[in-house]
N, C-alpha and C positions, 0 to 999 in steps of 0.2 A: 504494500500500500504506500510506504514512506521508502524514500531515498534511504541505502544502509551506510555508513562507514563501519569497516573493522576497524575493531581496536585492535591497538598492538600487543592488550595485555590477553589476546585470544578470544574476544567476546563474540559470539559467532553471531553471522547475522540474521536478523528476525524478519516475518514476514509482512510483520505487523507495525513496526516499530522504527525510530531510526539509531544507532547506538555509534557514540564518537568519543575518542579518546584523545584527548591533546597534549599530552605528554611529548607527543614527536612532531608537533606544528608550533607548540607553545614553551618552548624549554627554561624549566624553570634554574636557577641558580642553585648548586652543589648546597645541602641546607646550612641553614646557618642561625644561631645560637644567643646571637646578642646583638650585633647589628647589620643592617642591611647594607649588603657590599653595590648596589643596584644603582646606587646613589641618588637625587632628589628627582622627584616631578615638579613638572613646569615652575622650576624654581625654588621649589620648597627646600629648607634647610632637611638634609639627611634623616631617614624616617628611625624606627626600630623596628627588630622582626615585628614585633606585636601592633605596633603602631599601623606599618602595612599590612597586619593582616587585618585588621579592621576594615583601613582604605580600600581591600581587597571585598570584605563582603558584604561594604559600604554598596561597591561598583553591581553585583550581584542583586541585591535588594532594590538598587537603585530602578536598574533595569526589569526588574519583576513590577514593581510597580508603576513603570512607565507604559506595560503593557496593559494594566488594569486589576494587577491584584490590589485587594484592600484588605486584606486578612489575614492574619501569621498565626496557627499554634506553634505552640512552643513547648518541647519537652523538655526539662532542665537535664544540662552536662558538662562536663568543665571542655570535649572539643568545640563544641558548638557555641563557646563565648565570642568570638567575633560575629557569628551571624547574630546570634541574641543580641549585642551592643550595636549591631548597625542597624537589626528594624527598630529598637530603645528611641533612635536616633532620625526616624522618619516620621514626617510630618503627614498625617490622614491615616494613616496603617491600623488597622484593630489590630491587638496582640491578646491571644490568649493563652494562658499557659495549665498544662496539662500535668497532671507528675505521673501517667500512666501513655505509652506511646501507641497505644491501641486506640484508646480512647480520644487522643490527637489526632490520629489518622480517621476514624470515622468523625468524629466533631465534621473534620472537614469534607468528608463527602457526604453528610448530612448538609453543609450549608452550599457545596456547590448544586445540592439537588433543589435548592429553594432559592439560593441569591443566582444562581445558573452562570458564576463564572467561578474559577478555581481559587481557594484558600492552600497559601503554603504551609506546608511543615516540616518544621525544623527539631532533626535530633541530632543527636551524638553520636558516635561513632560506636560499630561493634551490634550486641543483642539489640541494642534498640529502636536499628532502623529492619532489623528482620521482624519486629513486632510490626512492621507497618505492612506484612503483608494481606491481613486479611483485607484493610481498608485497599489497597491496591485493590486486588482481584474483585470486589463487588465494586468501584469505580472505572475500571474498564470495562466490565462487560454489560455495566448501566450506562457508559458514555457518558459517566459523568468528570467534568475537572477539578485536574488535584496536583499538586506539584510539591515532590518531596524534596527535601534540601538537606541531605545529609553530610552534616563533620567527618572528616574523615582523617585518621593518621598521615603520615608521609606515605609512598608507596614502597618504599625501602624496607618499611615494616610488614608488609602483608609477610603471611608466607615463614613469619621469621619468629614467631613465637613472642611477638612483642604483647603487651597486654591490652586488652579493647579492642582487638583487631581482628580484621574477618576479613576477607573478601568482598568488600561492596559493591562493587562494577558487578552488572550483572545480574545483582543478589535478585531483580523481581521479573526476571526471565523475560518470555513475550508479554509478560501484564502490562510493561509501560509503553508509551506508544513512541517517547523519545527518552534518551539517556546520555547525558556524558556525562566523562569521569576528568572535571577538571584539573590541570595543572598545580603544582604547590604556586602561591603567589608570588608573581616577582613584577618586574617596572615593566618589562618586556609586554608580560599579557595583559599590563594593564594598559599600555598604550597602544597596542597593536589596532587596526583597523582590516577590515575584511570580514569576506563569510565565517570564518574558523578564531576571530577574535571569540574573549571568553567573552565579552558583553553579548557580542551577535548569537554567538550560542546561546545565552541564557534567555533573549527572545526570542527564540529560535523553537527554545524548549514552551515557551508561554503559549506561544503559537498553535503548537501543538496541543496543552492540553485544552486549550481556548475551542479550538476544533474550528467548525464542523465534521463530526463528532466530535465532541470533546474527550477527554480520557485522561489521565496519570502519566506524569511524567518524570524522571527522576535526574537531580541535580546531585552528582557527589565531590564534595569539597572537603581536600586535603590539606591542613593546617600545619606548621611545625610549632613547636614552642619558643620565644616568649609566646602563648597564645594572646594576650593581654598587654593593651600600652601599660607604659611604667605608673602612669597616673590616669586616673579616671576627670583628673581639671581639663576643663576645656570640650570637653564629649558631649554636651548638652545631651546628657542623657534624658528620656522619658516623651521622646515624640516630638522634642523641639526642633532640632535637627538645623541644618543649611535651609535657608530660606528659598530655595526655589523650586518652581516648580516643576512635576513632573516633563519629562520631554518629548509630550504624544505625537507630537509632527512627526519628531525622528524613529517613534515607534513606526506610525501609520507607517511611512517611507518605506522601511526596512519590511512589514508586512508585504506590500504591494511588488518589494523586490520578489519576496520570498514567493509569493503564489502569481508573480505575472502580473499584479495587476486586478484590484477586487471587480472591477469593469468586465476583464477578461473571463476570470472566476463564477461570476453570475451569468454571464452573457453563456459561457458553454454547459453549465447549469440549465440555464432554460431552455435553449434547441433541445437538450436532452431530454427537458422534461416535456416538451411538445409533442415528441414521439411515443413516449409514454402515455400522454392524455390520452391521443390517436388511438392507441393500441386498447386503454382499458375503458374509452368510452364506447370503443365499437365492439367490446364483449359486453359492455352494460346496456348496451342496447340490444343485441340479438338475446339476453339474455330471459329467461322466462321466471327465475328462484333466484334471482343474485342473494347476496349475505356477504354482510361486514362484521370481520370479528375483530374488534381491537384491544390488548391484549396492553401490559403496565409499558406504557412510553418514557420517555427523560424527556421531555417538554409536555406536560401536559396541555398548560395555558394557548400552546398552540395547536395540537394534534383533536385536544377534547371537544371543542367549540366545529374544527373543523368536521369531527365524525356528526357531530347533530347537526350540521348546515349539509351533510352530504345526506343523511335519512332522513331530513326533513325534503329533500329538493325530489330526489330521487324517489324516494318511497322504501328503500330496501333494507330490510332491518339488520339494525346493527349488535349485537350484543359486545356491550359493553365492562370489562372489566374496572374494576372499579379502580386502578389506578392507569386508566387510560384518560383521565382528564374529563371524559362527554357524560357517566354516571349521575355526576351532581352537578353537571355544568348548569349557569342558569340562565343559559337562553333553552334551558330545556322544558318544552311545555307538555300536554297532553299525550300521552304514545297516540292518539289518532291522528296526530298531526306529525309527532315526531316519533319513530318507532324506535326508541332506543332501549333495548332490554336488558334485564338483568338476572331474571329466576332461573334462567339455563341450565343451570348446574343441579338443579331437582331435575326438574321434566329431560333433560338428554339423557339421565339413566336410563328414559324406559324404552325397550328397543321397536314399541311400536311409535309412538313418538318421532325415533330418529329416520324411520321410513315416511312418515310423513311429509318430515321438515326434511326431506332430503332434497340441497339446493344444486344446479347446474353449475356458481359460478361462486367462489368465495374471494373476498379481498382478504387478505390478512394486514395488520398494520401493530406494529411494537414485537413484544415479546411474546415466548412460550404463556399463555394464558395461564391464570390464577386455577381455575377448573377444569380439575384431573377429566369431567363428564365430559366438557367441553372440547381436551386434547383427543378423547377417544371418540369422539363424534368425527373429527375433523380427518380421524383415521379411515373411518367409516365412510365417511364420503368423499371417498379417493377418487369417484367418479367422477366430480366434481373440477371443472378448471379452479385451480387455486393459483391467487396470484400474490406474494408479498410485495408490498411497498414498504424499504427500508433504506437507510443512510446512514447506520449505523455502522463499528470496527468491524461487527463480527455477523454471518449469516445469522438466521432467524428462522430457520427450518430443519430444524433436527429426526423430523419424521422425513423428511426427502418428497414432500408431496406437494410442491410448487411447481407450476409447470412454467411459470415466469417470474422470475424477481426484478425488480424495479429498484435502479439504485438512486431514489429522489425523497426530499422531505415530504413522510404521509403527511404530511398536514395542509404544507401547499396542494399538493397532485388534488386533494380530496375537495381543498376551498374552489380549483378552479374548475374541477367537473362539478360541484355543485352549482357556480358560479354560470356555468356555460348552460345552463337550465334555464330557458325562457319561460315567464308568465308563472301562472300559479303552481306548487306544487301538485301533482299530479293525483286522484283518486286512487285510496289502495287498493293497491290488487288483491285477489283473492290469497294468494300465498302470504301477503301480508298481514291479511285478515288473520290467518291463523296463526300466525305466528304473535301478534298479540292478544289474540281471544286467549290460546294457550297460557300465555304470560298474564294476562290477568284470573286468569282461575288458577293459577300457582299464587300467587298474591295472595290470595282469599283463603288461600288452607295457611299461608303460610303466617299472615298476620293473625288467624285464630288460635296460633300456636306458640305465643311468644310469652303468657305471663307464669311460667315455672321458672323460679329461678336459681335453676341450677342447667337452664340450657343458655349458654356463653355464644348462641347465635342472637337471644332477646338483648344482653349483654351488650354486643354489636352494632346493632336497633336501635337501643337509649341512647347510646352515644353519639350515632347520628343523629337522632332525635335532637340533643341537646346544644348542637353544634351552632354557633351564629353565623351569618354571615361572612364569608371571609378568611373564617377561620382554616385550619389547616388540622389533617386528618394524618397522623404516621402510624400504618398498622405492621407489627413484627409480622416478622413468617412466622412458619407453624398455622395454627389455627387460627388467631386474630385477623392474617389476611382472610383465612378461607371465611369466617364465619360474614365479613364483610363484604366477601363476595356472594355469600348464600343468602344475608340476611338485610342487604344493604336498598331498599325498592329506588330507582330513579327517580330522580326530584330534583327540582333547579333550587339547589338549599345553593348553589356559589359555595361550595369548597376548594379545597384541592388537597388530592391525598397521596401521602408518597409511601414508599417502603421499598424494603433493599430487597427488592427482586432480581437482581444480577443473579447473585448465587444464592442464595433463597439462605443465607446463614441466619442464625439468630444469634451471633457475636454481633458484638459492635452497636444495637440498639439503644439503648441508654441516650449511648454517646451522639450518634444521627437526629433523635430526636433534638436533642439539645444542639448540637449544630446547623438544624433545621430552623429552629430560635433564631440562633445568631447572625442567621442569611435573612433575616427578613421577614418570616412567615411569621404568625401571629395573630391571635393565639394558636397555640400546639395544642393537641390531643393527642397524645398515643397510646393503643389501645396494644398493651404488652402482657404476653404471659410471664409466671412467676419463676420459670427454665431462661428466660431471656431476662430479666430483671438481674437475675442473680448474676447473670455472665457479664454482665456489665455496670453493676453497680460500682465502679470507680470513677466511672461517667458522671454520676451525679454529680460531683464536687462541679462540675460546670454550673450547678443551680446557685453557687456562690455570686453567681452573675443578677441581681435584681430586674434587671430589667427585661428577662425572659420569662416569656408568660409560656407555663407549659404545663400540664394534666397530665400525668401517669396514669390511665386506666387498666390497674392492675389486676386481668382475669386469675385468681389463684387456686389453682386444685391441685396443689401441692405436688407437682410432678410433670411429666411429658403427656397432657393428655391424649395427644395426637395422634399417642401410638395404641390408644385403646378404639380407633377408627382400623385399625389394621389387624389382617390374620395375627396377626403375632399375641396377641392376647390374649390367645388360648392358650399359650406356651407358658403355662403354670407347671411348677414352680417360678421358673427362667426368667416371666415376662414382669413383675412387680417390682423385684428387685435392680434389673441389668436395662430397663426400657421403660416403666412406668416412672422411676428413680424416685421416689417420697424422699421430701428432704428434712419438712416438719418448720421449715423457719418461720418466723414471725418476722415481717417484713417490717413493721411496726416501728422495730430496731435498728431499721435501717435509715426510716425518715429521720427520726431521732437523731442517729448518728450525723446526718448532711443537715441537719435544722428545717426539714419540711413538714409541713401541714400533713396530718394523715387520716382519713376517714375511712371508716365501713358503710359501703352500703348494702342492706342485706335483699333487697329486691331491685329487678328493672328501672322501675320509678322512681327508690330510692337513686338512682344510679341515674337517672335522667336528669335528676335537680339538680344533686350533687357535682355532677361536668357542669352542666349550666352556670351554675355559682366558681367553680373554679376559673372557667374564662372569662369571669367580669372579676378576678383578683388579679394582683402581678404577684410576681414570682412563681416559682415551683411547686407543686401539692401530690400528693399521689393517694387516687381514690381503692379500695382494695374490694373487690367481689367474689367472695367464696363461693367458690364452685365444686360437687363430686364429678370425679373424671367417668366414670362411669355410667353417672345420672345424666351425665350431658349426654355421652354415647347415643341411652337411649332415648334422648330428646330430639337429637339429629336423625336417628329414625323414623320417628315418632311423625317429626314433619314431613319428612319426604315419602311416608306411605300415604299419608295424607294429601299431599298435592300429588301424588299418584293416581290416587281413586278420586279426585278431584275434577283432574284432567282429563281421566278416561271418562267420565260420566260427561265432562263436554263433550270428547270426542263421538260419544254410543248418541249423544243428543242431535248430534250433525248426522250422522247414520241414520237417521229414523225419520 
């Protein structure tokens, strides 16, 4: 996809990615211990090692934010004190500091999934930047930006048994989509100009994670000791910095070098996407059962709106997952006018059902869907032309069942065929017809079924229910997404709901949430199990931040309930202890511990007031609903045998 350079220290090249070592373009001076033999810039009286290395990742910072970061975590370590002292030192920069490097690293792809430009992070050399893997791998494969900036030893030490030292070039494989491993600092790279200067690099890398697509990108910087000027006099530490400002002309410039020209960029963008229109407006025409399934996107605010201006023009219903952006969007009105569905994931269990709604023609748009019913539907009607439209790193069809992929942004393709629809939207068709007669008598068993509460799909329900305008919805994997997607009915409430559906982890939640905050969104709700709570309760210490408004909605049934939804659950003895995992905490203890608000609510409605009231406070609170993992089990049965015989009793009605 991206231009490769090898590196000379062996980095082999990616398919994915660009990977540059400048050790052999940018050679640094033999190291040196006390003072800088390099001698002054543009005049300057003679610096110190430490001195320059500041100046060094002064230049670094400088250029990050000239491209448009505005966000630094910060893991504390005694390499990474010059990068720490030069963002201290910049004027607009958020700096947050983390004492857990996991929880840094998602903070910041929580806030690039909400402020939708990348947040840097900055650690230390050695374990701390291999803790940044998991946040890497759910921010590449969600496209979202992120840019790591790891301290790094001299490179004389890798290899050599020195202490804090690892091999870091390389350490996040194909996950980043750019990489260098720069130079130790000297006057050289710092004045150099060209492609392969360190500066042009370092926007080079921004670029990168900036995207289209966006993605992870890794910066690794090699320090010697003094790490530190002699004296902290004169630093204007704490954000004050040089008074000037950023140098966007010379970013834009250097952009336009790098891709040709954004003129050029858009311009062969659209021919492309012309031909694209051409091609899937003349299957949406011949077509007699079209269907839209759009599946969790990285732009909601754009792709959401587009999926309801594309089933409202068209007529062809769209099922909606609920972190595709169009679920709660709120140009969403009637499904008679807009067919935008969402009970799917009952009604495509049943196999007479999926021969009904068997369609000619499916669009797909984002990712693997939320709904296991939904992906085996999709299998099922392999008869069907399937067509993805994507523009993301990485393909989007893991069953092999597209017969054409479409490399453009769903969101535009979708605005301008709806757009290209003259006069009033169109009368539904009969296929449309049933596709929401279906969907509303799943509705109707499904809301008769929501006030037990020990079923954590009503749980789901309230919290939507409770949600203002505006606000912002982050549901963990596991069951939180699914029950959101089971229990969630379509409504222009104006949300927007995110979750780390890259690699579907429940690491790093806590922390997303809260750097969900910190990009902008607001108020936060996250509706998290007590498996996911637990794995990232270090994360909270971010609630030290007042001014983040955020709700824990803590489903808790003391365990993995998820896997009492699976064969395995029979496997007693085996399955309570090694897969159900009871842990017994009192999470209580946990608020306690971070200083937050903690309440129980023991029913639905207690739990619909209770968020309500939390998003008209500031700060942090976490609401806790006890759940049996088993009772819920059979609640989620419970309902879908119900919209079963619900369903079929419309269908036998149409029959007669």
């Amino acid at each position: 996809m991206h231009p490769c350079w090898t590196a000379s220290l062996g980095v082999a090249p990616r398919a994915n990615s660009a990977a540059i070592h400048l050790s052999s373009h940018l050679a640094s001076p033999a190291p040196h211990r006390s003072r800088c033999s390099g001698g002054s810039i543009h005049g300057l009286p003679p610096l110190t090692s430490g001195e320059f290395n500041l100046k060094w990742a002064r230049a670094i910072l400088d250029a990050l934010a000239e491209c448009g970061v505005e966000e630094v975590e910060i893991a504390p370590g005694s390499r990474s004190a010059p990068l720490v002292l030069a963002a201290q030192m910049l004027a607009g920069i958020g700096i947050r500091v983390h004492m857990d490097e996991r929880c840094a690293g998602f903070f910041a792809v929580g806030y690039g999934r909400s402020h939708l430009g990348p947040a840097a992070v900055i650690t230390t050399s050695g374990t701390a930047v291999a803790n940044l893997l998991p946040a890497v791998v759910e921010a590449d494969l969600s496209d979202v930006p992120l840019i790591v900036v790891s301290a790094d030893r001299p490179p004389e030490m890798r290899g050599a048994d020195a202490n804090q030292t690892i091999v870091q070039p390389g350490i996040f494989g194909e996950r980043v989509r750019f990489e260098a491993d720069l130079p130790l600092p000297s006057v050289h790279g710092l004045t150099a100009v060209g492609p392969r200067s360190v500066i042009e690099v370092v926007r080079r890398a921004a670029r990168h994670a900036m995207g289209p697509p966006g993605g992870p990108v890794h910066l690794n910087v090699p320090f010697d000791k003094p790490l530190e000027p002699e004296s902290p006099e004169g630093l204007e530490l704490g954000g004050g910095g040089e008074d000037v400002p950023p140098n966007l002309t010379a970013a834009a410039e250097a952009i336009e070098r790098d891709t040709g020209g954004a003129g050029a960029w858009e311009g062969g963008r659209r021919a492309r996407g012309r031909d694209q229109d051409t091609l899937l407006a003349h299957r949406l025409e011949t077509a007699r059962r079209p269907l839209l399934v759009a599946g969790p996107v990285t732009d909601p605010g754009l792709d959401g709106p587009a999926v309801v201006r594309f089933a409202t023009r068209t007529g062809a219903p769209a099922l909606a997952d609920p972190l595709s952006g169009a679920r709660f969007e709120r140009g969403l009105g009637d499904p008679a006018s807009a067919p935008v569905l969402g009970a799917y994931d009952h009604f495509l269990r049943d196999d007479e059902v999926l021969r009904r709604l068997h369609p000619d023609l499916v669009i797909r748009i984002g990712r693997t869907p939320t709904s296991g019913a939904l992906e085996r539907a999709l299998e099922r009607w392999n008869r069907a032309t399937q067509v993805v439209i994507d523009d993301g790193a990485h393909r989007k069809d893991y069953q092999g069942l597209a017969q054409h992929y479409l490399h453009a942004s769903a969101g535009r393709v979708l605005s301008r065929l709806a757009d290209s629809r003259d006069g009033d939207p169109p009368p539904h068709t009969a296929w449309t017809r049933e596709w929401t007669e279906i969907e509303a008598a799943a509705w109707s068993a499904i809301e008769d079924d929501l006030a037990d509460a020990d079923h954590e799909g009503a749980c789901a329900a309230a919290t939507l229910r409770a949600l203002p305008p505006g606000a912002t919805l982050f549901v963990s994997s596991s069951m939180p997404v699914r029950d959101v997607d089971g229990y969630g009915r379509p409504a222009p409430l104006d949300i927007q709901v995110f979750g780390n559906r890259g690699a579907s982890g429940i690491d790093g939640v806590v922390s997303s949430v809260m750097g969900c905050a910190g990009g902008g969104a607001g108020p936060v709700v996250a509706l998290i199990g007590d498996i996911a709570l637990y794995h990232d309760m270090n994360g909270l210490l971010a609630a030290r931040d007042r001014t983040l408004n955020v709700v824990f909605v803590l489903v808790d049934n003391d365990g993995g309930g998820i896997f009492h939804m699976l064969p395995i659950r029979d496997f007693e003895p085996a399955f309570t202890p090694y897969f159900a995992t009871p842990h017994g905490l009192d999470f209580r203890h946990a608020a306690k511990l971070y200083g937050l608000r903690f309440t129980d609510a023991a029913t639905p409605a207690e739990l619909e007031k209770a968020v309500a009231a939390g998003c008209r406070r500031a700060g942090t609170e976490i609401i806790r609903v006890r759940t049996d993992r088993e009772r819920n089990r059979e609640c989620h049965e419970r309902t879908r045998a119900r919209v079963a015989r619900r369903v079929h009793e419309l269908m036998n009605r149409e029959e007669t």
